[in-house]
C-alpha positions as CSV (number, residue, x, y, z in Angstrom):
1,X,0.0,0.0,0.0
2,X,2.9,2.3,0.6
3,X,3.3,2.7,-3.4
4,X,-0.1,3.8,-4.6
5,X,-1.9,6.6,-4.5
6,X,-4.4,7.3,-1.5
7,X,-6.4,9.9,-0.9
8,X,-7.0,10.3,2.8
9,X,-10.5,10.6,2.9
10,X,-11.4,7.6,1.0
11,X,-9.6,5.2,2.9
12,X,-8.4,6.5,6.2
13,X,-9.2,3.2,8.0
14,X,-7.4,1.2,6.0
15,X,-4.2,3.9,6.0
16,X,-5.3,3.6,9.5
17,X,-5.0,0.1,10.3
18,X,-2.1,-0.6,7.7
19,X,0.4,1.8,9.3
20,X,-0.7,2.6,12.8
21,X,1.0,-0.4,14.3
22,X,4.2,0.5,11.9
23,X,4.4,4.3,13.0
24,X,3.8,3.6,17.6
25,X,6.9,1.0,17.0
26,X,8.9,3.6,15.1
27,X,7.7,6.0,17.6
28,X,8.6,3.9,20.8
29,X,12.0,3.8,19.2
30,X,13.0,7.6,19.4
31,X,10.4,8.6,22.5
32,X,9.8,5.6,24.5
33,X,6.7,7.3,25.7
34,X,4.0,9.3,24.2
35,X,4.2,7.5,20.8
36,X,-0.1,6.5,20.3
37,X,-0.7,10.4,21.2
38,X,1.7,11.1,18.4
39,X,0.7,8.6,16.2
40,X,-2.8,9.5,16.4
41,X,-1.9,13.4,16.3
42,X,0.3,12.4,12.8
43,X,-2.6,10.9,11.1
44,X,-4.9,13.8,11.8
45,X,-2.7,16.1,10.3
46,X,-2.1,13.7,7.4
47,X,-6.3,13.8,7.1
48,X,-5.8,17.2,6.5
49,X,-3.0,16.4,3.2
50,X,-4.0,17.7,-0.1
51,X,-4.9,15.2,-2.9
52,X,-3.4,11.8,-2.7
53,X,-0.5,10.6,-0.8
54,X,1.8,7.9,-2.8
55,X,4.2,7.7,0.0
56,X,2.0,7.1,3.3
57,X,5.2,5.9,5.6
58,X,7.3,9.0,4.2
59,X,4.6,11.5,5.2
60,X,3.7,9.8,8.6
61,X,7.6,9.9,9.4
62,X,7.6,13.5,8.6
63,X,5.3,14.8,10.1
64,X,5.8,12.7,12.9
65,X,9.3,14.1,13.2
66,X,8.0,17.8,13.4
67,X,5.7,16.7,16.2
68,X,8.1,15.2,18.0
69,X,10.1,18.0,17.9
70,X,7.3,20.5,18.8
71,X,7.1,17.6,21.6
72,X,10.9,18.0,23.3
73,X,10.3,22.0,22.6
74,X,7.7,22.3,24.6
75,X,9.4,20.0,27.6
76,X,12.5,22.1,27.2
77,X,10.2,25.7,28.2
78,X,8.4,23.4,30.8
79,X,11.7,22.7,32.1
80,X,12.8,26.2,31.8
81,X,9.8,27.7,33.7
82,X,10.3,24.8,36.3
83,X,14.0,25.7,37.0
84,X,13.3,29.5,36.9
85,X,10.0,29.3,38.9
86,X,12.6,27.1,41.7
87,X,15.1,29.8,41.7
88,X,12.9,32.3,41.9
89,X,11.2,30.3,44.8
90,X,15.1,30.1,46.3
91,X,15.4,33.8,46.0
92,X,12.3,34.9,47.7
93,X,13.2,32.8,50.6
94,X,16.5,34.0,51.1
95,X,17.7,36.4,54.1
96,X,18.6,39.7,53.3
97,X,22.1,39.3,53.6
98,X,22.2,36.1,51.4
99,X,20.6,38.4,48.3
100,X,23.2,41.6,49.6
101,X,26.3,38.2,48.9
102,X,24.2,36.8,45.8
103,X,24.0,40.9,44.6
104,X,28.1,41.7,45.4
105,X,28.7,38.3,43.4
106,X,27.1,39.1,40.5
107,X,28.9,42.5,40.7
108,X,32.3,40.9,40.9
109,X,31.4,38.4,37.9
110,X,30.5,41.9,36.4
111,X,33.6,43.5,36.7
112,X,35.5,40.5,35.7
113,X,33.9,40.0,32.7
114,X,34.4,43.6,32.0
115,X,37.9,42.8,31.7
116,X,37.6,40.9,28.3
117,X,37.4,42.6,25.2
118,X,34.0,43.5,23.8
119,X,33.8,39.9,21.3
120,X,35.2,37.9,23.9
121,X,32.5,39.2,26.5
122,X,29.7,38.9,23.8
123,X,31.2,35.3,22.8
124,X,30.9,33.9,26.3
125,X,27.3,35.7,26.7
126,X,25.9,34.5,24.2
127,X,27.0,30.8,25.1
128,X,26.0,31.3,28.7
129,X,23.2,33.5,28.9
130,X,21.4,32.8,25.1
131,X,22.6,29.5,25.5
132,X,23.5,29.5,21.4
133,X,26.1,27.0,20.4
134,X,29.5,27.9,18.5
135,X,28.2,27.9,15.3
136,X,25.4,30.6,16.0
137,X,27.9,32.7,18.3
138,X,30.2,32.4,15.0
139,X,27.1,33.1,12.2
140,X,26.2,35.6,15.1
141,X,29.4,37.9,15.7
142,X,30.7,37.6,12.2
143,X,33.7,35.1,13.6
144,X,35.0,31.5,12.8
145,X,34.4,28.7,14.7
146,X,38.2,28.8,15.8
147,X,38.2,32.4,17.1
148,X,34.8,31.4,19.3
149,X,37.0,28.3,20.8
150,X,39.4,30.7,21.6
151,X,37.6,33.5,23.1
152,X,35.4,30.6,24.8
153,X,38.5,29.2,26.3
154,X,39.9,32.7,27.1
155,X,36.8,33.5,29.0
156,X,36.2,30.2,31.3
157,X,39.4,30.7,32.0
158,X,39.2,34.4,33.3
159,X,35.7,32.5,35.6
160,X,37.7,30.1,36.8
161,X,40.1,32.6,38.4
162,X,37.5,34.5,39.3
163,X,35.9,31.3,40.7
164,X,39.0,30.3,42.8
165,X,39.3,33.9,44.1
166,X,36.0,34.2,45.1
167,X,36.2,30.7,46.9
168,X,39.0,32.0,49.1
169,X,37.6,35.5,49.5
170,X,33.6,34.4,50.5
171,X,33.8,30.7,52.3
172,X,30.1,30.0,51.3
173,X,27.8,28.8,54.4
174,X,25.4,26.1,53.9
175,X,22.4,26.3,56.0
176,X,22.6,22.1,56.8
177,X,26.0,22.5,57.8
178,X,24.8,25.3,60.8
């Protein structure tokens, strides 16, 4: 059936029962979970193709891809929100003089980074804050791949100082070990 033409209102039930079973395995291969809600998400869309389909399995894989996708987007903002909404939940139940230390830190970080010139700085920003990989930091600043290495290494490097300093200059106390 994969070779001839279908058209996917005629004979949905029989696209239906032909390739379900084939797509959930391929499914439960790449998600584990979630795969019949995809499955039966990928043929409604496919309901929705214009004029036949020669190539059922190549459409269902397709489209089952973009949903899949759409599928780890989505857990990566729930994620997101989860970890932001905890460390903003951290933050509003810290002492005063915890947010004064968190405050100075970030200041220090500040004044180290300032030390960098202004593509090294924007390099390890946009890594660590946009969370872009070396390839968009290179398409980004106009740079090569090489230079973004470079300036990456360059400024970790600077943090680590920065880190080691700041370890010998602010012991950090953990509230389990008072």
């Amino acid at each position: 059936m994969s070779g001839t033409d279908v058209s996917p209102r005629n004979d949905l039930g029989g696209l239906f029962r032909t390739h379900y079973p084939w797509l959930c395995a391929w499914l439960r291969q790449h998600l584990g979970t979630s795969a019949e809600d995809i499955a039966a998400e990928a043929f409604l869309q496919l309901l929705q193709a214009p004029g036949p389909i020669h190539e059922p399995r190549a459409w269902l894989t397709t489209i089952a891809r973009r949903l899949i996708y759409r599928l780890w987007c989505r857990r990566d903002l729930e994620r997101r929100y989860v970890d932001q909404s905890q460390q903003a939940d951290r933050l509003s139940t810290s002492s005063p003089e915890e947010l004064v230390q968190l405050t100075q830190a970030l200041q220090d970080l500040d004044r180290t980074l300032a030390r960098l010139p202004a593509k090294v700085r924007q390099a390890f920003l946009l890594s660590r804050v946009d969370g872009l990989t070396y390839p968009q930091i290179a398409a980004e600043l106009g740079i090569s791949l090489r230079s973004v290495s470079v300036y990456m290494t360059r400024s970790q490097a600077l943090c680590a100082r920065h880190s080691a300093n700041q370890s010998l200059n602010f012991p950090r106390h953990d509230k389990r070990s008072a």
